[in-house]
C-alpha positions, 0 to 999 in steps of 0.5 A: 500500500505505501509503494502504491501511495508513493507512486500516485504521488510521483505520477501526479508530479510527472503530470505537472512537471516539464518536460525537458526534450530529449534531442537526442531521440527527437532527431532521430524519431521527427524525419519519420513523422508522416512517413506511413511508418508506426513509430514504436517507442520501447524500453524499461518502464519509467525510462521517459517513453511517455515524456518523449510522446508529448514532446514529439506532440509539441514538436509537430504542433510548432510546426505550424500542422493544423493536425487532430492529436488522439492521445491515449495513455492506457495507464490513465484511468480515464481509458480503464473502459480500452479492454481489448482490441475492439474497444481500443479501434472504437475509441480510436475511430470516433476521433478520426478526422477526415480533414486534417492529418491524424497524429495517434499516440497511444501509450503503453500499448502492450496493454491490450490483447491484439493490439498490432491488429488496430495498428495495422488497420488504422495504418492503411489511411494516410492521413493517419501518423502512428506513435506508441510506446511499450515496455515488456517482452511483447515489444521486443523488435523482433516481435513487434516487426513480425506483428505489425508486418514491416509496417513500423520503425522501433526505437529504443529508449535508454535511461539518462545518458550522463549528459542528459542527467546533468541537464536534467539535474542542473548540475556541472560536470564533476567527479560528485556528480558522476559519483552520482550518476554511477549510484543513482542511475538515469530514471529521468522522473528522479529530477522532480524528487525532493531529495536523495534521500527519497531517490533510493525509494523511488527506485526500489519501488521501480524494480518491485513494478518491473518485477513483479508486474513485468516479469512474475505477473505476466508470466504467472511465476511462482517461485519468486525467491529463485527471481529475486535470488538470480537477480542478486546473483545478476547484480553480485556479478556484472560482466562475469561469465555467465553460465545457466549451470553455474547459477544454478549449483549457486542457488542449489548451494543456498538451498533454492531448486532450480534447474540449468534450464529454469535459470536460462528462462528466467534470465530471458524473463529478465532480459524481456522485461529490459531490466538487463541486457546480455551481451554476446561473446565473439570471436574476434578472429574468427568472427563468430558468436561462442553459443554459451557463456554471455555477459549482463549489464544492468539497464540502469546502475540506479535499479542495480543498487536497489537490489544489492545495495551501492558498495565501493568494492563494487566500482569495477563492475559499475564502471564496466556497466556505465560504459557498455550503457554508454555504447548502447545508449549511443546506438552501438551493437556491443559485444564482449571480444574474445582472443586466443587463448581466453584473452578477453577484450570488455567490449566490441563496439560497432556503428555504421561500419564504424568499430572500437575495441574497449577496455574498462579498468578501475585504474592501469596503475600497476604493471600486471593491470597495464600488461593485460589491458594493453597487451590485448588492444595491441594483440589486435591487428586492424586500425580500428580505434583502440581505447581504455577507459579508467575511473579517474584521468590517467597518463600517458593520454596515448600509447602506441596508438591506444587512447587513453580515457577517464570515465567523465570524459568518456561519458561526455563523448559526443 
């Protein structure tokens, strides 16, 4: 009952709050208004899905377009009577116009049973423009494009970049404020909370709506405790070497059943709901993905902490974590590199025939650290730009070849 109160209140300050334009999905999302193409907005719940509808509806009316605007959050109460596919293409068609272009946004999609249905017909009509938003597995892209045929464009909401977060916090670029950002996270609605010390609810409260609602409910789990202790497990360890086997002789040694392949559908359940994201290892001579032994990050550190706790000790993983979100955020396909002999790199990163090597280390400081991360880059024989990213500024700036970067000035990058 008290997380309930407390997320009606933080929906009543979402609704008054501005909002802050997020251009860095604005620019890619506007050359596609009016285009006949469903703009499918997905990600993490609270992530800012629903901020950026409206300032794409704010967009469009300051562009001088004499447009009908039918917004629909299936959230909201006040659409309580949208149950079905049927009811949603009612409420959808008695406010058509048929003399001004049609802007739709619905949010929160997933909602409603057989809702690619209602898309696909209202899609036919030119004069229609389609934007919805959706937050678990039934809006995956893989799915959603075979739902809606080819006929949509998907988008891919991230939590704050670190950039964002200093806009939207109104703070200057500083090692408190990446301190923060690395405890803290991205959840964009964190801005209108009075205090810190409200912060850590607010996320918590977060993770118990992704879990329980995104992944026990809808998949009708019973076995909670085996959720809650993988998750535990996911964040106790990030970017280690993940095997269904090992996670299962864990959570048998402390008294929890679950079998190899239990873990590996909890672990999809977990990855469906966006609260972490596995990246695959690849053979970087052979070009290849190995089958087994992914990695996972965390989709925002703030929902990490919320599970385990924020604990210095931990920082080589967190840093690990901020970078690959860093990478995704930026639209890079992110995979964990592998060389002869099990050497690893921490990330492979590519964009539009563009490729980075990365290296993520606390520090390089002492020789057997420098030998690993360096030796590694160096073993690799293209020219594709080679980077290691440490916590705080380190020198030499370069090293044959290799760039040499802290963390704050990675993450201000572009």
């Amino acid at each position: 009952m008290k997380l309930l109160l407390f997320l009606q209140k933080a929906s009543i300050i979402m609704k008054i709050s501005e909002i802050i334009p997020r251009h860095h999905y604005l620019d890619k999302i506007m050359p596609y208004v009016g285009k006949g193409l469903i703009k499918v907005l997905t990600g993490q719940r609270r992530v800012g899905k629903s901020y950026i509808l409206r300032a794409i509806e704010e967009e469009i009316r300051k562009k001088g377009i004499d447009g009908n605007f039918i917004i629909i959050n299936l959230e909201d109460y006040a659409f309580s009577h949208i149950t079905d596919a049927e009811s949603l293409n009612k409420e959808i068609a008695c406010r058509l116009s048929a003399s001004r272009p049609n802007f739709i946004f619905i949010d929160e999609v997933q909602e409603v049973e057989g809702f690619e249905r209602v898309l696909r017909s209202i899609n036919l009509d030119n004069n229609n423009d389609i934007y919805v938003t959706g937050s678990n597995s039934t809006m995956l892209s893989s799915e959603i494009a075979s739902r809606l045929a080819g006929r949509n464009i998907e988008f891919r909401i991230h939590p704050l970049s670190y950039t964002e977060f200093l806009e939207f916090h109104s703070v200057e670029d500083s090692d408190d404020a990446v301190n923060t950002y690395l405890r803290y996270g991205g959840m964009p609605f964190l801005r209108n909370l009075p205090s810190r010390e409200t912060w850590g609810e607010y996320l918590t409260g977060i993770t118990d709506a992704l879990v329980y609602r995104d992944i026990v409910s809808r998949h009708s789990l019973r076995n909670t405790d085996f959720l809650q202790r993988m998750l535990m497990y996911l964040a106790d360890n990030i970017g280690q070497l993940f095997t269904a086997k090992r996670i299962a002789d864990y959570l048998k040694s402390q008294r929890i059943g679950g079998t190899v392949a239990s873990v590996q559908t909890y672990a999809d359940y977990i990855c469906d709901a966006y609260l972490v994201n596995k990246a695959q290892r690849w053979d970087i001579e052979g070009k290849k993905f190995f089958e087994i032994g992914e990695k996972y990050y965390f989709e925002d550190l703030g929902i990490r902490n919320s599970i385990v706790g924020y604990r210095p000790t931990d920082i080589s993983g967190i840093l690990e974590n901020a970078v690959y979100n860093k990478l995704l955020s930026d639209g890079f396909d992110v995979k964990v590199g592998v060389m002869s002999k099990g050497r690893e790199i921490d990330f492979v990163a590519e964009r539009d025939g563009e490729r980075r090597y990365i290296q993520v280390a606390v520090n390089v400081d002492n020789t057997a650290t420098a030998e690993r991360e360096f030796g590694n880059l160096l073993e690799i024989s293209d020219n594709y730009e080679k980077i290691i990213v440490t916590l705080h500024n380190s020198t030499p700036n370069t090293y044959e070849g290799i760039k040499m970067m802290s963390l704050r000035d990675f993450l201000l990058e572009g």
